[in-house]
C-alpha positions in Angstrom: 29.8 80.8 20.5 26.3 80.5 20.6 25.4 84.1 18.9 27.9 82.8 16.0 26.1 79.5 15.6 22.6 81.3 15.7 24.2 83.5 12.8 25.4 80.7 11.2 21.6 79.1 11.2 20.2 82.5 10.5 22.4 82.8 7.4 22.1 79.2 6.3 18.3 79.6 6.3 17.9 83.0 4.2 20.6 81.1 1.7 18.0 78.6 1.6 15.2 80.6 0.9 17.0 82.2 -1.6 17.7 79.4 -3.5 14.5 77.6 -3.4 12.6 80.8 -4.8 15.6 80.8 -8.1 14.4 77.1 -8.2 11.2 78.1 -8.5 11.7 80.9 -10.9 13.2 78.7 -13.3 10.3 76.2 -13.1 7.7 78.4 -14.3 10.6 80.2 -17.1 11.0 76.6 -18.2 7.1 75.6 -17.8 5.2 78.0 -18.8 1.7 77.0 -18.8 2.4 73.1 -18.9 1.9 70.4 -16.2 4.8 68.3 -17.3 7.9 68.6 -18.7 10.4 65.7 -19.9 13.9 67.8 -20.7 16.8 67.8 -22.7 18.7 66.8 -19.4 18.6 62.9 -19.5 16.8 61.9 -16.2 14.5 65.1 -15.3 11.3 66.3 -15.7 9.5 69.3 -14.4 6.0 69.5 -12.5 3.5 72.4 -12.2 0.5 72.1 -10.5 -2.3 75.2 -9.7 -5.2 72.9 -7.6 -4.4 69.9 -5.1 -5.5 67.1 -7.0 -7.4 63.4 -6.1 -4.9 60.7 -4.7 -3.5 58.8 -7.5 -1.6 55.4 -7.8 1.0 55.3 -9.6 4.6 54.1 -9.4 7.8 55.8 -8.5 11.1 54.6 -10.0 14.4 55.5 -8.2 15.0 58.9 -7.9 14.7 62.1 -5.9 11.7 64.7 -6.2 12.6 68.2 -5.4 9.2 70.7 -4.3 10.4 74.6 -4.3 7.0 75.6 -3.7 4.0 73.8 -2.4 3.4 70.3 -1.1 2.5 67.1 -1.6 1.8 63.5 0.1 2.8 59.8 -0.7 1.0 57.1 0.9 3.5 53.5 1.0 2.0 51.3 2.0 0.5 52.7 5.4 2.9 55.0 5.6 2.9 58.6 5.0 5.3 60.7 3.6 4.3 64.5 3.4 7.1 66.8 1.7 7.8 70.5 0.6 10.1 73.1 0.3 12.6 71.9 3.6 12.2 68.2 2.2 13.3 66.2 -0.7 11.2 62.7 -1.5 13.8 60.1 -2.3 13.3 57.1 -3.7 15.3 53.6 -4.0 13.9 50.8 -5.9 10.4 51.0 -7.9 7.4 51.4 -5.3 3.9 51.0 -6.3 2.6 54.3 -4.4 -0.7 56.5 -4.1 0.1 60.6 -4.9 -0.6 63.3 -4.0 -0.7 67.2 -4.5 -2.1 69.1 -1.0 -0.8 72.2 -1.6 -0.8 74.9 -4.8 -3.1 77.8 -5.8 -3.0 79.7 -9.6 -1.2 82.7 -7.7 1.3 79.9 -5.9 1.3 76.6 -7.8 3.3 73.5 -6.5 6.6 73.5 -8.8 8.7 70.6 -8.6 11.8 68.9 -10.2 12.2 65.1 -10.7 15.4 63.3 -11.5 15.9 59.7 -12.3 18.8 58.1 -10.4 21.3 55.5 -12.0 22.5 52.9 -10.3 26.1 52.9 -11.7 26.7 56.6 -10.9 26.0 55.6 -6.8 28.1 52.6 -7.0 30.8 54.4 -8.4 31.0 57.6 -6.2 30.5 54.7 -3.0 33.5 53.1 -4.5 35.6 56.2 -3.5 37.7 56.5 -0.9 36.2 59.3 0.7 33.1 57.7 1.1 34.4 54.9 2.6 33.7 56.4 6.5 29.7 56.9 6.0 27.7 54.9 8.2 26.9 50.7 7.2 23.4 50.5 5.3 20.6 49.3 7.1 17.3 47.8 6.6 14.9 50.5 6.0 11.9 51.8 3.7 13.1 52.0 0.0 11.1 56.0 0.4 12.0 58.6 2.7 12.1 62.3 2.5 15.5 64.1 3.4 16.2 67.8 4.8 17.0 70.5 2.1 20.7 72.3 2.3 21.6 74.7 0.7 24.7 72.9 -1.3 21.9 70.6 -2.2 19.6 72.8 -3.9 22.7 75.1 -5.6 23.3 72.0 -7.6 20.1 71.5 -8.5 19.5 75.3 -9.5 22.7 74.9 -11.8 20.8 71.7 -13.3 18.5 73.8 -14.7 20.3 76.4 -15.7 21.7 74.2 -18.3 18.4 74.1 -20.3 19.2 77.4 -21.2 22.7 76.8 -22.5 22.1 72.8 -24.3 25.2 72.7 -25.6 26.8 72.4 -21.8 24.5 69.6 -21.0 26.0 66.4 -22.3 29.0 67.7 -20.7 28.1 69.0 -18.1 24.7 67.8 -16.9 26.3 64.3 -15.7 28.7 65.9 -13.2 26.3 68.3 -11.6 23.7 65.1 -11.3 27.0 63.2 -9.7 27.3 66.2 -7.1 23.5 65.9 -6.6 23.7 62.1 -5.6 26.8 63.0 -3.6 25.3 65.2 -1.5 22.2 63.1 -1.1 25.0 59.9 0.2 26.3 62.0 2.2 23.6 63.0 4.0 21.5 60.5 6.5 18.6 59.5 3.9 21.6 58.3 1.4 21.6 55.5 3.6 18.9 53.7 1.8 20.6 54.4 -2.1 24.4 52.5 -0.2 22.5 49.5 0.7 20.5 48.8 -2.6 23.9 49.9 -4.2 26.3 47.6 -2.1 26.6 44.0 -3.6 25.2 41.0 -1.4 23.5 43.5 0.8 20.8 42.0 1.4 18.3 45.0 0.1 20.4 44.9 -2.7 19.3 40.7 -3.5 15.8 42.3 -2.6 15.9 45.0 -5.2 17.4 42.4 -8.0 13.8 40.6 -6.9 11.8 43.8 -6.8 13.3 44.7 -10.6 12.5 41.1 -11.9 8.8 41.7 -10.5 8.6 45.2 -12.4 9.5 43.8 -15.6 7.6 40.5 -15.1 4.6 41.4 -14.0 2.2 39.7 -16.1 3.7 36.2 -15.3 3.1 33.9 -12.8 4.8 34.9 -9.4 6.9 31.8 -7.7 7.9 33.6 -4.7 10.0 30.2 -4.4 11.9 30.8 -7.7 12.4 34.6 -7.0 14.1 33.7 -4.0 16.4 31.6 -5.5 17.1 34.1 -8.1 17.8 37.1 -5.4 19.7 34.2 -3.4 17.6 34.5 0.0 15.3 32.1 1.5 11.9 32.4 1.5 11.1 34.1 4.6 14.0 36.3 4.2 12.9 37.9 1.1 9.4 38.1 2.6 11.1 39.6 5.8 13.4 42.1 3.4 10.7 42.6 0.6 8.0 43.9 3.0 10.3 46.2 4.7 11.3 47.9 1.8 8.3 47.9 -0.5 5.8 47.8 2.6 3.9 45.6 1.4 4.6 41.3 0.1 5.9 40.2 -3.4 2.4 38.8 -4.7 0.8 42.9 -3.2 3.3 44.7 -5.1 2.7 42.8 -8.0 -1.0 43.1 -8.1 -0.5 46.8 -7.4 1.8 46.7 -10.6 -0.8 44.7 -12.9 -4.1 46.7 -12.0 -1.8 50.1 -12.5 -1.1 48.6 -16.0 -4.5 47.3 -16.6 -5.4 50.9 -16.0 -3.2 52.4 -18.5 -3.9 50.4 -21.3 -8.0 50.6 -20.8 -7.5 54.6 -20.4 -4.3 55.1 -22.9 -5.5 52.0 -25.5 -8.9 51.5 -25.3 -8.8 47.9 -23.8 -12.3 46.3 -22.5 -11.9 45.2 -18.8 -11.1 42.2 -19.4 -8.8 42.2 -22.4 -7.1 44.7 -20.1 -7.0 41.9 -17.3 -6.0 39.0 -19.3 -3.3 41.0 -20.8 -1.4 42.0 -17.5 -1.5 38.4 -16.1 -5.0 38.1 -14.5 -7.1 34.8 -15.2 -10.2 35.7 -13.9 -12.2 38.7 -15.4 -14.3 38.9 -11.8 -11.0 38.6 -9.6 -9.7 41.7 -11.2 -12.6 43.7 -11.2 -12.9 43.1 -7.6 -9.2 44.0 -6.9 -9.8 46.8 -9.3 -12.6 48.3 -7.5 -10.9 47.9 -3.7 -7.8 49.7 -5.0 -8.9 52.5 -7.3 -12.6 52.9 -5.5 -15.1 52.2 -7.9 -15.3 48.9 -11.2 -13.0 49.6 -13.9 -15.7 51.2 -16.6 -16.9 53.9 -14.0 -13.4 54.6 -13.2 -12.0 54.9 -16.9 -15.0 57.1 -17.7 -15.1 59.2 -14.6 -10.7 59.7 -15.4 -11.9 60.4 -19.4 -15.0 62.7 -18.8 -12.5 65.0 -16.3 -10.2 64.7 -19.1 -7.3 64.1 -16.9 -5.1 61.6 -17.2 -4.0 60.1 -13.7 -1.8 57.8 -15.1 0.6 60.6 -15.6 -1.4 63.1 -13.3 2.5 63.1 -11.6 4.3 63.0 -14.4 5.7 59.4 -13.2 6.8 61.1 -9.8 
């Protein structure tokens, strides 16, 4: 029993590494000599990176980020989260985050695959009988990284087979991105996607606050109001905020302004303070202090240095 069950793992594993190097071959078919790639399949984008880059903040939206060669790290909060070709990154609710690439060469670049995922599609698969048995939802991080299988990454190497044939994908690019979330529920990560899913869970009242934030960024923050709204007390949210997010509602919605602020200074032109007053800030001096503790150096020095290395961190991930 035990030889079988090494040849079981033995076989398991080459399938595996089989199927991450197709991933990766259709990457760079579909790349070619870009860094990002927005698709014709609603939800994905493609990464390809040659260098490790500088840490860069940015912020994740729900979704799962697939490496099949190279590595990267994600810094929430003060947690960690390193990933590569055994581990998806999966994502639950919006998290401000800080990125990075650690591993790729020119002769072995880091390829990835992103895909957005929709909120209606979980509910509805959860809704099924057979998923009725998986394990309650608990309160953990809204980011953690999951094993690879190999029924996971066949679905997503038939993903992207589809960009070669785009007449299949409206058809069938939504049921192969179903399978993918499937086996992602199934597994013990999918825990996180069930309880912002599950209505009057109580990460799902935090992730109605967490999405009111996003959107409302430049406003004044009542953190009395948006409990009411998510229909928590005060310290609840707090409680359930910070241990998704890892960090408070009034941090994650500075982290929000400032990555905004950046954009439009380095994307629009804005002054530093036009750029402040714009995303909600009241004092000019406030944000170039909070500026300067969270991207390193005052706003003008870091737009420049970002311009004069002609990179653009604001999409230095492609949004993932």
């Amino acid at each position: 029993m035990v030889k079988n069950g090494n040849a079981r793992n033995t076989a398991d594993s080459e399938r595996i590494r089989e199927l991450r190097s197709e991933l990766a071959r259709r990457i760079v078919a579909f790349m070619g000599a870009a860094e990002n790639r927005a698709t014709e399949i609603p939800g994905l984008t493609l990464h390809r990176r040659t260098a490790p880059t500088t840490p860069c903040s940015m912020t994740y939206e729900p979704g799962v980020t697939v490496i099949a060669q190279g590595s990267k790290r994600v810094d929430l909060g003060r947690t960690t989260f390193l990933y590569g070709e055994s581990r998806y990154l999966l994502t639950s609710v919006d998290l401000p985050i800080v990125s990075q690439i650690v591993e790729a060469t020119e002769a072995a670049p880091c390829l990835a695959m992103s895909l957005k995922l929709e909120m209606p599609v979980i509910r509805e698969l959860l809704s099924r009988e057979e998923m009725s048995a998986l394990e309650p939802a608990s309160e953990l991080h809204g980011m953690a990284t999951g094993e690879i299988t190999a029924e996971f990454l066949s679905a997503c190497c038939r993903l992207l087979d589809l960009l070669d044939t785009p007449r299949d994908i409206p058809f069938l690019s939504g049921l192969i991105q179903r399978e993918i979330v499937y086996r992602i529920l199934r597994g013990p990560e999918g825990v996180r996607l069930r309880a912002i899913a599950t209505l009057g869970d109580q990460s799902h009242r935090t992730a109605k606050a967490i999405a009111w934030i996003r959107s409302n960024y430049a406003k004044p923050l009542r953190v009395e109001e948006l409990a009411q709204m998510a229909g928590m007390g005060v310290s609840t949210l707090h409680h359930h905020f910070r241990a998704i997010t890892a960090m408070s509602p009034m941090q994650y919605q500075k982290q929000l302004r400032l990555q905004a602020a950046r954009g439009r200074m380095l994307v629009d032109g804005l002054d530093a303070a036009s750029a402040a007053f714009e995303v909600g800030y009241e004092s000019a001096s406030q944000f170039s202090r909070e500026y300067g503790r969270l991207f390193g150096q005052p706003p003008i020095r870091d737009v420049r240095a970002l311009r004069s290395a002609g990179a653009s961190a604001m999409e230095s991930d492609g949004g993932r």
